[in-house]
N, C-alpha and C positions, 0 to 999 in steps of 0.2 A: 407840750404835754407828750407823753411817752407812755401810748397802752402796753398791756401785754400780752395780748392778743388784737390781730387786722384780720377779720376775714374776708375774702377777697370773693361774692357769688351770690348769689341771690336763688340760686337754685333751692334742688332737694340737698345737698350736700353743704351749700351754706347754712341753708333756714338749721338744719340740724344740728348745726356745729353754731350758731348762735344761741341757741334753747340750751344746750349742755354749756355753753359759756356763763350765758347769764347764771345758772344753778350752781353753777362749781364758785359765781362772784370773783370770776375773769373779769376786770377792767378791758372790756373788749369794745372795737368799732366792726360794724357790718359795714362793707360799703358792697349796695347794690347797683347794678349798673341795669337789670331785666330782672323782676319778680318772674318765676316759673324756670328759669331755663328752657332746654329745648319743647318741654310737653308742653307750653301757653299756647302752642298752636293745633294740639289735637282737640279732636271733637266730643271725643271721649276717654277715657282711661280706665279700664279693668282691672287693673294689675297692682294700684297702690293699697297694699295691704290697712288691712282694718275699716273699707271705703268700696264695695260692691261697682259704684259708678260715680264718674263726676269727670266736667269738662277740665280741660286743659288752663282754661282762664279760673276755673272755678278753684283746681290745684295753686296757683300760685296766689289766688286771693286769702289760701288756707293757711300757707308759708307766713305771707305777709302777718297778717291777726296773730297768729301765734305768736310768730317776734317781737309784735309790736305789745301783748301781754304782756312781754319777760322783757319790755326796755323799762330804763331806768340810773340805778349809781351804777351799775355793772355795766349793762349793755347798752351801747348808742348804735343809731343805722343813720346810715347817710345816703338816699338814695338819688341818681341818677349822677351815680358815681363810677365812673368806666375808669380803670391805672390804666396806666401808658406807661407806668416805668417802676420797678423795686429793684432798689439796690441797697446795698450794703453799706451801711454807716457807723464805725466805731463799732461798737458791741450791738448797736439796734440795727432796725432796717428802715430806709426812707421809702414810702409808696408816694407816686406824684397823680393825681389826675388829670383828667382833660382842662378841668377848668384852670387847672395851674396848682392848684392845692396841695402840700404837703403834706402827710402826716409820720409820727414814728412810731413803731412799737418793737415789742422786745421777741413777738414769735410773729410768724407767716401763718397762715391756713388758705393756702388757693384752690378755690373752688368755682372757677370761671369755667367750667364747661367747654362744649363745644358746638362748634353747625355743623349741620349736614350739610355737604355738599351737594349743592341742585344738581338736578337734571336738567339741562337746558336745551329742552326741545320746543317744539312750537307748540302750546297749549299745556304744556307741565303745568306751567303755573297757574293759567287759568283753573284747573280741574285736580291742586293740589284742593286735600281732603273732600274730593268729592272723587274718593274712587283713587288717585292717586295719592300713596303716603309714604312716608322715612318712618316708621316703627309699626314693625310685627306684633312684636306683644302686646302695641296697645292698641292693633286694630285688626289684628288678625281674626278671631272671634265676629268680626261682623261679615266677615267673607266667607260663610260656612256655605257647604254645596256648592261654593262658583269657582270659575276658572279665572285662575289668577295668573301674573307674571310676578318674578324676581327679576332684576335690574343690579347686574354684578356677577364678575366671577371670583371676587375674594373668599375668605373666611364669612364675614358677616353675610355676604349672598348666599354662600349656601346655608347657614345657619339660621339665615331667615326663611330659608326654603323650607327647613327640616321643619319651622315651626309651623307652618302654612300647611304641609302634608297634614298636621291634625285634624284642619276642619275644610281644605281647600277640598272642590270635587277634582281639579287635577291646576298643578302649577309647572309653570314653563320658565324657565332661566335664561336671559337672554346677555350673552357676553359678547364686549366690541372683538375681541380678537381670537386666535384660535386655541388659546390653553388657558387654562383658569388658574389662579393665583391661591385658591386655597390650596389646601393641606391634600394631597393625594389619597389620603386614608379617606376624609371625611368629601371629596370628589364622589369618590365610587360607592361611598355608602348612601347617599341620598342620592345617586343616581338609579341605584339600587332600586327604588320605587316603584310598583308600576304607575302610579301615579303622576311620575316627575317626567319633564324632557328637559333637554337643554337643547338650544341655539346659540351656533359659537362662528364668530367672525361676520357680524352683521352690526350697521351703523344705523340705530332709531330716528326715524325723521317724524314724528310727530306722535301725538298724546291725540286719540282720537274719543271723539262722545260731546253731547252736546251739555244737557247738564251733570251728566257723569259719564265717568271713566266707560266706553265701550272695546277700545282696543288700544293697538299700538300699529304703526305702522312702522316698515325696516327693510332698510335692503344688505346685499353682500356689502361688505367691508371694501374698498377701495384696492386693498392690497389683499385678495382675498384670491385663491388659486384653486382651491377644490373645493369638493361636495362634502357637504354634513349635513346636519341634521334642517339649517335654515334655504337650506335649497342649491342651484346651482350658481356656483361665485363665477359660473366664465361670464355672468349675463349683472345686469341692473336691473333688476326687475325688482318693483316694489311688493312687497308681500304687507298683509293685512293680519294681526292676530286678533282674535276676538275674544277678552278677557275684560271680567266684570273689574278688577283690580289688580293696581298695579306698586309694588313694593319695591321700593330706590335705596339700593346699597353700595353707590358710589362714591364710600368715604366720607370722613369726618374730617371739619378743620380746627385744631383744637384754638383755643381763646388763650395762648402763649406766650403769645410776642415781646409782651411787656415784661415776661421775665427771662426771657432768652438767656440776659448775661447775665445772670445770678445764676440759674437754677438749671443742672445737667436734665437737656430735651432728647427723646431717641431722635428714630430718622421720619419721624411721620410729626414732628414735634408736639409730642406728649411730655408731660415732665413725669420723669424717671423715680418712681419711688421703693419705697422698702414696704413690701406688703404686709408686715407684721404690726408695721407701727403708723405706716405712709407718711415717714420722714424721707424725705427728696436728700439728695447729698451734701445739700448748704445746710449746716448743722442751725435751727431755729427756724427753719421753713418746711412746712407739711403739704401735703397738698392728698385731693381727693373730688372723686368722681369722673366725670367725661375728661378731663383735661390729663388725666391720669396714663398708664400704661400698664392698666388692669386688664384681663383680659374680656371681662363680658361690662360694657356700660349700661345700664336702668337706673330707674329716679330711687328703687328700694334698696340697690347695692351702693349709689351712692353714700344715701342718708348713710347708712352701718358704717361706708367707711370714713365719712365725717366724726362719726361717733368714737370711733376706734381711735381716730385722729386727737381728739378734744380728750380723750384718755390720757395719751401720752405726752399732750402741750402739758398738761397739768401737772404733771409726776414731773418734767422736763420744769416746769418754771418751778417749782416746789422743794425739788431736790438736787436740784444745780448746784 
């Protein structure tokens, strides 16, 4: 059998791009491999519009139900479905799973997301969501009046810095090495705060608090030569920050792999798409959300560009 639509995610960018499949009576398979995406592990979530509050597990149980509404002649889900491989077959495409399974269809929609990349210090893990978290917007709001840390010196570090100055009483940026990787504009503008510090060229040696996040502990950097803001690099000396929470922006690994050889990746391997339509360069493959090379990722910009996506699979199989 030969769908015309696979969507490849279980996410906000699948669920959404299922719902619009089943409506438009797309001959469509969902294969999910994780209900939620990355949010199943926050405690809370603010930010998904039309929904004041609700957990993370609570989010991906909404996905699920909703799909599982709109299944039927149109839409199938097959979950605890992970590909490991799509390629190109004649005019279709072949997706293989883990378990060995083949299937073919005539369009792609990848919507596999991504991970955060841990912090791998000693107690990260322990006192991840208790004080320790990977998303600003969906927890920034409970850090209001306290002293926070950001974890990163890219774009996303300071961008989650920007959004913590709204409610933080003051946040501190803590970068391994001695220059930051963002954008030199957007450096000196959220430096700009009085609000803000940064500490640069220092190596975190633990996630400190017992049942929540109390600080961080940090010394100079190994290869660390002079003085800034984290103290004197000629010495080892451990410094203690005392900060109620702490925000980890050290990059995302997007969920790729499996289409590496079909589908053009940049250099952080996101697949590469057309923002108008988020058709990727293998003409019949779409893709959309975290795994994308959008520039802002959340579970409400996903869904939209799922939706945007499911627009033009349709016109695309319709008027081919």
């Amino acid at each position: 059998m030969t769908y015309d639509l696979i969507i490849i995610g279980g996410g906000p960018a699948g669920a959404a791009a299922a719902v619009y499949a089943a409506r438009k009576r797309l001959k469509t398979l969902l294969l999910v491999a994780e209900w939620g995406g990355q949010s199943v592990v926050s405690e809370q979530i603010y930010n998904w519009i039309g929904t004041p509050a609700l957990s993370g597990t609570e989010l991906a149980d909404n996905f699920k139900k909703h799909i599982l509404e709109n299944t039927g002649e149109s839409l199938e889900v097959r979950e605890g479905g992970k590909a490991t491989s799509l390629r190109k077959e004649d005019d279709n495409f072949e997706i293989t799973l883990e378990s060995g399974e083949k299937f073919f269809t005539r369009t792609v929609l990848i919507a596999s997301g991504s991970a955060r990349r841990k912090l791998e210090v000693k107690n990260a893990d322990r006192l991840e969501h208790k004080g320790l978290t990977y998303c600003a917007s969906c927890d920034g709001p409970l850090f209001a009046d306290m002293d926070v840390a950001v974890i990163g010196g890219g774009n996303a570090g300071f961008e989650t810095a920007a959004q913590l100055l709204a409610y933080a009483k003051s946040v501190t940026l803590v970068n391994r090495s001695d220059t930051f990787r963002a954008d030199e504009i957007t450096v000196e503008k959220v430096l700009k705060n009085p609000k803000m510090t940064a500490i640069k060229n220092v190596d975190i040696l633990e996630v400190v608090g017992d049942k929540f996040v109390e600080g961080l502990r940090y010394k100079p950097a190994r290869n660390a030569t002079q003085r800034d803001a984290g103290g004197d690099k000629s010495t080892s000396e451990v410094k203690e920050l005392k900060v109620a929470g702490i925000f980890v922006e050290v990059g995302q690994i997007p969920n790729t792999d499996f289409a590496k050889n079909t589908v053009p990746l940049d250099e952080y391997g996101r697949i590469k798409i057309d923002a108008w339509t988020q058709k990727t360069e293998t003409p019949g493959i779409w893709a959309a959300g975290d795994c994308t090379n959008v520039l802002y990722h959340q579970n409400n910009i996903a869904a939209g560009d799922a939706v945007r996506a499911l627009e033009d699979i349709y016109l695309y199989l319709h008027t081919k």
